[in-house]
C-alpha positions as a printed NumPy array, in Angstrom:
array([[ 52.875,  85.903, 137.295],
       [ 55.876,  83.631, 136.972],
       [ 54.336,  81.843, 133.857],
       [ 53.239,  85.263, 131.897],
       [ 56.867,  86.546, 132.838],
       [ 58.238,  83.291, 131.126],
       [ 55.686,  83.411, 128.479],
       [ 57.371,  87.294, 127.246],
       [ 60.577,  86.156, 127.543],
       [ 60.02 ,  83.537, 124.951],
       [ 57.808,  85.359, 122.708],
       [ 61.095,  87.898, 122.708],
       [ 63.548,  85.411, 122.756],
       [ 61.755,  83.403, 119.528],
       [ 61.448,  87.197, 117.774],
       [ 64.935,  87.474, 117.277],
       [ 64.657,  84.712, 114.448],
       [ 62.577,  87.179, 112.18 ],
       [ 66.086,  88.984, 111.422],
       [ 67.137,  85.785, 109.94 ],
       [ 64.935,  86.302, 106.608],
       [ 67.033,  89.871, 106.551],
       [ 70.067,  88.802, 106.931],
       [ 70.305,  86.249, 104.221],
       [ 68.552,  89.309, 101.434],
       [ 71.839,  91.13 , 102.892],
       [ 73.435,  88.329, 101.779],
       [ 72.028,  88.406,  98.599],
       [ 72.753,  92.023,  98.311],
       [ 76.456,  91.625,  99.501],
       [ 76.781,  88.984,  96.371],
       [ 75.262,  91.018,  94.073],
       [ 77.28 ,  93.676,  94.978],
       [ 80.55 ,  91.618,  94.414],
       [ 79.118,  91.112,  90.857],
       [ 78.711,  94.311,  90.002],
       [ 82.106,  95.535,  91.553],
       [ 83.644,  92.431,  89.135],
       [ 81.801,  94.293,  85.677],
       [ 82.873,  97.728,  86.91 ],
       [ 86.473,  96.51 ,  87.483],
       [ 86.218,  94.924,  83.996],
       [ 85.362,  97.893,  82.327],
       [ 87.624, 100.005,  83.85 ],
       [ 90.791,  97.381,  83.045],
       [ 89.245,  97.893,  79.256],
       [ 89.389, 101.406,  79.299],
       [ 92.295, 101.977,  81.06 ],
       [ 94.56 , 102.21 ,  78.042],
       [ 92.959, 105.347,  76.507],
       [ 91.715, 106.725,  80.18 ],
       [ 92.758, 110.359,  81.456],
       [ 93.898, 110.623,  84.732],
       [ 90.905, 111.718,  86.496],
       [ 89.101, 108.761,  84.692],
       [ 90.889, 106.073,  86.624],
       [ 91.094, 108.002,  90.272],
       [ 87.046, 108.611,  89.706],
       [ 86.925, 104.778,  88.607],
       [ 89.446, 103.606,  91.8  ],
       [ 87.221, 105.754,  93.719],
       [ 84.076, 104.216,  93.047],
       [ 85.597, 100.642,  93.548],
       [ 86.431, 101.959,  96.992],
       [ 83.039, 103.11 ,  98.001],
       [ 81.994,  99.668,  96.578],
       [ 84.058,  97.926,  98.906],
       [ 83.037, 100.302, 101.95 ],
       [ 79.412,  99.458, 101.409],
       [ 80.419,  95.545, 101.247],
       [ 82.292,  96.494, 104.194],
       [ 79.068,  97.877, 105.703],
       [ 76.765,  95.09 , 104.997],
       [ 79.311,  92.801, 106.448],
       [ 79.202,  95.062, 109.965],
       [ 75.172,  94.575, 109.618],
       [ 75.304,  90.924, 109.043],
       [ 77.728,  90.245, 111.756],
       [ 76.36 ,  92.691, 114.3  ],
       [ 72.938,  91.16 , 114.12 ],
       [ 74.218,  87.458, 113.721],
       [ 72.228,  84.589, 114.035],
       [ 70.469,  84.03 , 117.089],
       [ 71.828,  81.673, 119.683],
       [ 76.031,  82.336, 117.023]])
């Protein structure tokens, strides 16, 4: 009994490392994500001159939503980790 009992725990323990493959595509994500926040910052600076008001708080308020869901992806990566971090 001892044996299967230390047989599940290291079938569980190992399983944790199949989040790993995840967590670097959230990686991925979180650096595409940076790229695209960089073009849509870009083309709002180029517009900016000629913008209405309600153009730049819709464009500030789509950076911000950028930066929550970077700010969300971080709290995944983190909150899983890397086994044995």
């Amino acid at each position: 009994m001892d044996r299967l009992h230390r047989g599940v725990e290291a079938i569980i323990s190992f399983s944790r490392w199949l989040i790993v493959p995840m967590l670097f595509g959230l990686v991925i994500g979180l650096g595409a994500l940076v790229c695209k926040v960089a073009i849509y910052a870009w083309e709002l600076v180029k517009i900016l001159p000629a913008a209405q008001d309600s153009d730049v708080i819709v464009g500030v308020l789509t950076l911000a939503t950028f930066a929550l869901t970077g700010h969300l992806i971080l709290i995944m990566i983190f909150w899983n980790g890397l086994p044995g971090w």
